[in-house]
C-alpha positions as CSV (number, residue, x, y, z in Angstrom):
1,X,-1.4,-23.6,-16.2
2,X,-1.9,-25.4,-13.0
3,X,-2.4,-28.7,-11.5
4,X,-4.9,-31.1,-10.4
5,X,-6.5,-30.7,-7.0
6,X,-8.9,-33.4,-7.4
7,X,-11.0,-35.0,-9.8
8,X,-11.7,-32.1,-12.5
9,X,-10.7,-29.5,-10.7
10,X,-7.3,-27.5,-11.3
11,X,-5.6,-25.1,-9.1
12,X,-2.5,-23.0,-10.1
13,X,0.6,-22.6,-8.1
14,X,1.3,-18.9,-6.8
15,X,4.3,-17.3,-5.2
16,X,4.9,-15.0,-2.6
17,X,8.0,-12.8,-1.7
18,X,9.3,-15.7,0.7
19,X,9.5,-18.0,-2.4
20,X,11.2,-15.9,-4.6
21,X,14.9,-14.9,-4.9
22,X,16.6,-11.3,-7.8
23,X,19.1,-12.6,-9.6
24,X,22.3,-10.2,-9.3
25,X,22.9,-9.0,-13.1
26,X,25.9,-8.6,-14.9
27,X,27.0,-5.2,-14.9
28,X,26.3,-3.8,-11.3
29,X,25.6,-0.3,-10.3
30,X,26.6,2.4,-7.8
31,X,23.9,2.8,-5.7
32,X,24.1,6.8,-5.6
33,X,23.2,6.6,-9.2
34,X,20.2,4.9,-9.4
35,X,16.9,6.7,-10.3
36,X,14.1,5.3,-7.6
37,X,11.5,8.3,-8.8
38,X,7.6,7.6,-9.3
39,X,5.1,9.4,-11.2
40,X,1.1,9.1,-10.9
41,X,-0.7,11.0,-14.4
42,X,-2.7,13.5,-14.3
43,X,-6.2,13.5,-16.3
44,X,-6.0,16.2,-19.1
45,X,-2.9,15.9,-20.2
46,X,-1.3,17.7,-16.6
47,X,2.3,17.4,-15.5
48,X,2.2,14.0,-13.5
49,X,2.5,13.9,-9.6
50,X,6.0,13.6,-9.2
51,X,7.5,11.4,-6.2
52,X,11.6,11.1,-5.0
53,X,11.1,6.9,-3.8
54,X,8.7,4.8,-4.7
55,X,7.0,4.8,-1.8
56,X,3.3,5.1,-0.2
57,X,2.2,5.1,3.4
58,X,-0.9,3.3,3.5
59,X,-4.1,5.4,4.9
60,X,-4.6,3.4,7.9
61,X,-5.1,5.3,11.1
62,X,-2.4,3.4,13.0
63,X,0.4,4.9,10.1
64,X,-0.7,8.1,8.7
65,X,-2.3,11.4,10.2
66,X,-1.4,15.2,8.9
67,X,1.8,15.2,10.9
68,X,3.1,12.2,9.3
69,X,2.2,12.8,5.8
70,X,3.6,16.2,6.2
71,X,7.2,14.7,7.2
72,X,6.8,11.9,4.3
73,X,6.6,14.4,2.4
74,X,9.3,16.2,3.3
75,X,11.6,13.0,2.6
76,X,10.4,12.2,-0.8
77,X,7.0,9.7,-0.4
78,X,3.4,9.9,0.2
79,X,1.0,9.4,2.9
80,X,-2.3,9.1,2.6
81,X,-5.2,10.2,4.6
82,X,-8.1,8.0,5.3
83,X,-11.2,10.0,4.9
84,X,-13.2,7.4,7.1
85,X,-10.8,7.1,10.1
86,X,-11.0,8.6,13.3
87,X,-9.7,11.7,11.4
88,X,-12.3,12.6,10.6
89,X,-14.7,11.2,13.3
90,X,-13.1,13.7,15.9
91,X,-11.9,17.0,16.2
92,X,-8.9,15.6,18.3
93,X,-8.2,12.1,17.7
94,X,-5.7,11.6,20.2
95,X,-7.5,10.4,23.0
96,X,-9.2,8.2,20.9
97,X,-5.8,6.5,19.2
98,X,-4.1,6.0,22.9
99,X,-7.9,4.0,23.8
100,X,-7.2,2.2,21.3
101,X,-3.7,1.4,22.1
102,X,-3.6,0.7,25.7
103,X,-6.6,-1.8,25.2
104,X,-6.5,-5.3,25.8
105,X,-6.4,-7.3,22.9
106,X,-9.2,-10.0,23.7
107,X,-11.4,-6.5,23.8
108,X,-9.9,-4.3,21.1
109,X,-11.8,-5.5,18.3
110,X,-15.0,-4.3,20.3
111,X,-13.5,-0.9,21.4
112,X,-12.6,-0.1,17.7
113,X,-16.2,-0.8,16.5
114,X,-17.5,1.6,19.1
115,X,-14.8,4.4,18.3
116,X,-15.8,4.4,14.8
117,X,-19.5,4.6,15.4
118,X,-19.6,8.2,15.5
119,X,-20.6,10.1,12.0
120,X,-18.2,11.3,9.8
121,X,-18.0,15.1,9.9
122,X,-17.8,16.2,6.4
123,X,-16.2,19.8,7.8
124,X,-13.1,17.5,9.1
125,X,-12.6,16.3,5.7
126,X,-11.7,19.8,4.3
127,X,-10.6,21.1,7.5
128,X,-7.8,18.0,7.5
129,X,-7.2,18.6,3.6
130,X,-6.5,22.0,4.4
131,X,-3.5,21.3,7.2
132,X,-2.3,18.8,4.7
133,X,-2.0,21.6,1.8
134,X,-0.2,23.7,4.4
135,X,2.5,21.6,5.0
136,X,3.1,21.6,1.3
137,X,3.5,18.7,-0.9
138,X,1.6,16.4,-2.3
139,X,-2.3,15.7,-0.8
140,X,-3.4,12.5,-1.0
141,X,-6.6,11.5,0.7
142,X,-9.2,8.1,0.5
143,X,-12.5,6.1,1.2
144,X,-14.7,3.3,0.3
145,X,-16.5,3.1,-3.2
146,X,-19.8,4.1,-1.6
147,X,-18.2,7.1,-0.3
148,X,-16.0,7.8,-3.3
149,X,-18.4,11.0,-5.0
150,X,-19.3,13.0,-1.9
151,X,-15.9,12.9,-0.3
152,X,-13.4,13.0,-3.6
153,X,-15.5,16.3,-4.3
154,X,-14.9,17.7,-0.7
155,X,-11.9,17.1,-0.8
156,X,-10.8,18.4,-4.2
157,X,-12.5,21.5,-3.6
158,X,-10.5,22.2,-0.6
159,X,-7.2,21.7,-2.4
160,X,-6.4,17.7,-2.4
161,X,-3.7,16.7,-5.4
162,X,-4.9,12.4,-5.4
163,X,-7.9,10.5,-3.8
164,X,-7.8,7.1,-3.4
165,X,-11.0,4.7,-3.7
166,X,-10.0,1.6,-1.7
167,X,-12.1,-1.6,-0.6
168,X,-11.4,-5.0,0.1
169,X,-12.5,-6.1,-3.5
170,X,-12.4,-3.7,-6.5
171,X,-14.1,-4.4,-9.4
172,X,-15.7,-2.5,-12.5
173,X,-18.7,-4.0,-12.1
174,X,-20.3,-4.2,-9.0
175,X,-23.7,-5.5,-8.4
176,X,-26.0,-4.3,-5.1
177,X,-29.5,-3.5,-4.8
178,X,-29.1,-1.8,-1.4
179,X,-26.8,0.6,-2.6
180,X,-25.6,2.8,-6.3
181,X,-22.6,1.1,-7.6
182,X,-20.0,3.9,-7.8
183,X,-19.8,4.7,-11.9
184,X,-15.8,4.8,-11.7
185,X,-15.4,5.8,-15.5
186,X,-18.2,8.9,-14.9
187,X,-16.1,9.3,-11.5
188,X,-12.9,9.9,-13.0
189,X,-14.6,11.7,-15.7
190,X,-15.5,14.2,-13.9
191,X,-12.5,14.6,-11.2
192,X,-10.1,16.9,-12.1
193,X,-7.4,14.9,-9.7
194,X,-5.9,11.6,-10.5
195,X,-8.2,8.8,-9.0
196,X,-6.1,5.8,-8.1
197,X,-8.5,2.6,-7.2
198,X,-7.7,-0.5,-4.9
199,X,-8.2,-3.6,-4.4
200,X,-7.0,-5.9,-7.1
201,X,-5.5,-9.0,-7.9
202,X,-6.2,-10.5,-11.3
203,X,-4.9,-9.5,-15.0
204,X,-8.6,-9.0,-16.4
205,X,-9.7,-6.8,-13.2
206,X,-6.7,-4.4,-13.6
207,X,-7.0,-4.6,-17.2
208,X,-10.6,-3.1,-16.9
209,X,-10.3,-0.6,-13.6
210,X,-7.6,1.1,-16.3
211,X,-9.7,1.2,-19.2
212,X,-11.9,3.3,-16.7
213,X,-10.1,6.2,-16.5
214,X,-7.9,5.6,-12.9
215,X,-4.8,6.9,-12.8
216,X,-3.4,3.6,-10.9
217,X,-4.4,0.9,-9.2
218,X,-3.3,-1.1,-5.9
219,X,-2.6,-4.6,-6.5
220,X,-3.4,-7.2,-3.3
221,X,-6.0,-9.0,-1.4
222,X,-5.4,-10.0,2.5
223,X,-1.5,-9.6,2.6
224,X,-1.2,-6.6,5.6
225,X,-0.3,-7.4,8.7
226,X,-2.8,-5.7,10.4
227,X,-5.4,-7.7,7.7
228,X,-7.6,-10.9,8.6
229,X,-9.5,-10.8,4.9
230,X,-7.6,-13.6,4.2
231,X,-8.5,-15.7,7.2
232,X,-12.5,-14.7,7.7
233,X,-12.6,-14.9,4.0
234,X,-10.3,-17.1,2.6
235,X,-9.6,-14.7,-0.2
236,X,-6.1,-13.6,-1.6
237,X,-3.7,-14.7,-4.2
238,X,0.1,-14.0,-2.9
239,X,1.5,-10.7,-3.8
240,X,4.3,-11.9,-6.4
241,X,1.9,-14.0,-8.5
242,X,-0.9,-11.2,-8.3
243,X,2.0,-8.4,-9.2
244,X,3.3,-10.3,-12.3
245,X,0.1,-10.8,-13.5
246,X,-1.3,-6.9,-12.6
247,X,2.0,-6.0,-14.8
248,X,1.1,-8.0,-17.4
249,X,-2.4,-5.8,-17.7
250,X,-0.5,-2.8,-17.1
251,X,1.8,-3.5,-19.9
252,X,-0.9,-4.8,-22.3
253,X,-3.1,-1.9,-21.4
254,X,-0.1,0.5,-22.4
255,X,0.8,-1.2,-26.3
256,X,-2.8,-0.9,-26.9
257,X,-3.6,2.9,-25.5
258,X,-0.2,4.5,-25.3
259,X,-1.0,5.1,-21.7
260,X,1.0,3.9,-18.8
261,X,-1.0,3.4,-15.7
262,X,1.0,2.5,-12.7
263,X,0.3,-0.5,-10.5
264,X,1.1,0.2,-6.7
265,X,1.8,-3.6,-5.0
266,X,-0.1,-2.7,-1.1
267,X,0.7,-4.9,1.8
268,X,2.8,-7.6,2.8
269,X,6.1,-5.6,2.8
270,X,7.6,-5.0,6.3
271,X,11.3,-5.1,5.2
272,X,13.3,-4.6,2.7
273,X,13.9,-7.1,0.6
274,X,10.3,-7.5,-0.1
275,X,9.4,-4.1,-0.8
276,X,12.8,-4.4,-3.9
277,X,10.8,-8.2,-4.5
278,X,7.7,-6.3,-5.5
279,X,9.3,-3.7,-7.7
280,X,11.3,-6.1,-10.0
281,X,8.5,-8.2,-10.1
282,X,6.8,-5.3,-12.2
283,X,5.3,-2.4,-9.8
284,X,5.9,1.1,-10.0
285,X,5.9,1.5,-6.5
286,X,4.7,0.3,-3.2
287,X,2.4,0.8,-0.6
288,X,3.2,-0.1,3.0
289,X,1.7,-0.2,6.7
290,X,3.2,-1.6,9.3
291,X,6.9,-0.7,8.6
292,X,5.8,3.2,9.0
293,X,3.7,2.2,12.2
294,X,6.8,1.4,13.9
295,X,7.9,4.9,13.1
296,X,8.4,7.6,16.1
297,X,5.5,9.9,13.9
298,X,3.1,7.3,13.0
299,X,-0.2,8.2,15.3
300,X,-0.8,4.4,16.3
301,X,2.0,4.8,18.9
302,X,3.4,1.6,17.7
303,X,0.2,-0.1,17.1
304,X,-1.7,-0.8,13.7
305,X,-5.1,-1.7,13.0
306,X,-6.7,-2.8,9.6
307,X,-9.0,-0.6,7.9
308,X,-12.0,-3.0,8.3
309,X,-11.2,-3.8,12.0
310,X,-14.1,-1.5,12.6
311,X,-16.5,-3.3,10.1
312,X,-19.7,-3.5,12.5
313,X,-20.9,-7.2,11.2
314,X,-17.6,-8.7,10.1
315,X,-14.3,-7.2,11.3
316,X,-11.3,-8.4,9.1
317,X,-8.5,-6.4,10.3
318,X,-6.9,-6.9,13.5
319,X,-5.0,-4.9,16.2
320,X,-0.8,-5.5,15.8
321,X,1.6,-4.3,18.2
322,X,4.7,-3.3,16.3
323,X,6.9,-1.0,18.7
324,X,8.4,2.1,17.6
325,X,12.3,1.8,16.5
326,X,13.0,4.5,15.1
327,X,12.2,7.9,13.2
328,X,10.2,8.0,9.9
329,X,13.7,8.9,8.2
330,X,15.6,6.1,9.6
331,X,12.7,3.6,8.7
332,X,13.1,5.2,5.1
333,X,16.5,6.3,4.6
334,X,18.8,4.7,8.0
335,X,21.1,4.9,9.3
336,X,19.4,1.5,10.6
337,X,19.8,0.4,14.3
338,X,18.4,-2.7,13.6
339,X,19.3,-5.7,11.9
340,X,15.7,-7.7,10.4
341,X,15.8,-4.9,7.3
342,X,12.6,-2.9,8.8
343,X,15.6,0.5,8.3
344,X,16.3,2.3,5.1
345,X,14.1,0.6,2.9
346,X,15.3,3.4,0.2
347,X,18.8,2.5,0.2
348,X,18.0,-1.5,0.2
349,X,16.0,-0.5,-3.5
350,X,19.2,1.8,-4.7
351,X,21.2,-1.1,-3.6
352,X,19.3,-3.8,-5.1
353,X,19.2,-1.9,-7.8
354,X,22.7,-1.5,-8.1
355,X,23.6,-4.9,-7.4
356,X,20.8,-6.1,-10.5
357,X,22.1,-3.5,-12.8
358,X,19.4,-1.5,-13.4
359,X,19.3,2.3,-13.1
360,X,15.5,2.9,-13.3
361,X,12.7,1.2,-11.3
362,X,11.4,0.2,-14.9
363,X,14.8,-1.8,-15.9
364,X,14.2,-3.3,-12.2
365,X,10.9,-4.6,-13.3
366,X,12.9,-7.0,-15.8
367,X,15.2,-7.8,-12.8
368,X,15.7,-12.3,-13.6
369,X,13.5,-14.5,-10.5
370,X,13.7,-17.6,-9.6
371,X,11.7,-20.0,-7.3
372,X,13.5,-20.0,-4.1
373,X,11.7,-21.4,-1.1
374,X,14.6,-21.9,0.9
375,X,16.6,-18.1,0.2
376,X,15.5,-17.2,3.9
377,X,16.8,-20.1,5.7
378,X,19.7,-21.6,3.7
379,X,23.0,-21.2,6.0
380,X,20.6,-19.4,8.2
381,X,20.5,-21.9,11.2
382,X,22.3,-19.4,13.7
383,X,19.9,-16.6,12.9
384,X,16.8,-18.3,13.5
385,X,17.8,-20.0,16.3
386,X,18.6,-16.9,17.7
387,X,15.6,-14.8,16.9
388,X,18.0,-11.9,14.9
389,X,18.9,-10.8,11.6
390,X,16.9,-12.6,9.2
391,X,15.4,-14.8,12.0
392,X,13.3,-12.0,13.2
393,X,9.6,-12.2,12.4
């Protein structure tokens, strides 16, 4: 696999959702009939966590607070709380989110540091937990490796149903002298809640985060919008290539243990298209940012930040202004008011669906693809010139 870059050195070609096109199959579908349900398992043989859409809000303080996890809910997702946000750095975290808005961007990066220099006050973690398990559904709350034990105990002793252990990087084995290495298979040991784990990219990564225990993992490196990882760091491999080959772990993890462990494509998904892209190119469901910041609940007012914007030494998230355009069920189910595909992102999978033939998300996963670098701009001329419809950024 691969080509020559230069003398003795090989690179391989990857693919993102730009350079990819669904074949439509041949039977087609009605939409309405379509099952787009998720399920994350449970350690100790428990009923899985049982979702409507396959559909996550990421736990970025711009997207998700208690209010809005409690409405995504409501419609059929998830939203997950970042344990390391301004959540739980303030007892009121508004004034601090409309600082953060109304600042000007050559000085945002700076203001965020200072915002999130304050302690994280372990009695917000339950406290926010708490409001979460009012509002019923399911509680889904994260933080960094280092953080993982204190916090996923907090929070599953004050009634959380999922924590999520996300960094840039995941990896099984992590080396550091400074710090312990979080133990993930004595960590999921010894949680009674589903622990899914993220970052990841590579077949032999996933294939060893699941032989830990987790209960899923997040596939992608750098692809947010609100993320610079891929610019200060040079990391990444494009979300198609990095999904197909997570699947493939997934898949080969599953004929060897009998147990399926979902793989959750996160970032690079602001419309709708993409977000069906990533399904049939094998995940189980997705997990997106900045289409839910635009949303008249997110907290960000329209605004979305990275989750290592804030990094004291090496930010590598930026500030985005998105606009609001609509209402968290618009953005999810329509009807849409606008024409780029940012609206009903449910109804563009039960479509796609329909129009591939496939009335699970797993028979969408075997959905045909072909290499199509020119699907967004063939007869498109009008559009783009424009700046509408699929000419939209």
């Amino acid at each position: 696999m691969g080509m020559w870059i230069g003398r003795n050195r090989k690179a391989r070609v990857t693919y993102g959702f730009d350079e990819i096109a669904l074949v439509p199959g041949e039977i087609t579908i009605n939409p309405n009939e379509v099952n787009t349900s998720f399920e994350i398992p449970c350690p100790g043989g428990r009923e899985p966590l049982k979702l409507k859409i396959p559909i996550i809000a990421s736990a970025m303080d711009g997207v998700t607070n208690v209010r809005f996890c409690i409405e995504m809910a409501k419609l059929g997702g998830l939203g997950v709380v970042n344990l390391e946000g301004v959540q739980t750095r303030y007892e009121n975290p508004e004034d601090v989110l409309a600082q953060i808005a109304k600042a000007d961007k050559n000085t945002v990066t700076e203001l965020i540091q200072k915002l999130y220099l304050p302690p994280i006050k372990e009695e917000l973690i339950a406290k926010r937990v708490q409001e979460l398990r009012k509002g019923g559904g399911i509680v889904a709350v994260s933080s960094i490796p280092q953080k993982a034990e204190r916090y996923a105990a907090i929070a599953q002793e004050a009634g959380a149903d999922l924590f999520i252990v996300q960094s840039t990087v995941s990896t099984v084995k992590h080396i550091s002298s400074e710090y312990k290495s979080l133990d993930l298979a004595g960590f999921t040991k010894a949680m009674k809640i589903p622990i899914i784990i993220g970052n990841a990219v590579t077949y032999s990564v996933v294939l060893e985060l699941m032989q830990n225990g987790v209960s899923g993992v997040l596939i992608g490196v750098g692809p947010g919008a609100a993320c610079t990882s891929r610019g200060v760091l040079g990391l990444g491999v494009p979300q198609v290539t990095a999904t197909v080959d997570s699947a493939a772990a997934r898949d080969a993890y599953f004929k060897k243990t009998g147990r399926y462990i979902p793989i959750i494509t996160d970032g690079g998904m602001s419309k709708g298209g993409d977000v069906c892209k990533a399904l049939a190119c094998g995940s189980d469901a997705v997990m997106v940012g900045s289409a839910f910041a635009r949303s008249e609940e997110a907290p960000g007012g329209g605004n979305h930040w990275g989750m290592a914007t804030p990094h004291a030494n090496l930010p590598r998230g930026t500030r985005v202004h998105v606009g609001v355009t609509g209402s968290l069920k618009q953005i999810l189910f329509g009807p849409a008011t606008v024409d780029d595909g940012s609206q009903n992102l449910v109804g563009a999978i039960a479509t796609c669906m329909g129009n591939v033939g496939a009335s699970t998300i797993k028979e969408f996963q075997e959905t045909e693809i072909i290499i199509a670098p020119s699907i967004k701009t063939e007869g498109k001329l009008f559009q783009t010139v424009q700046g509408v419809g699929m000419g939209t950024r």
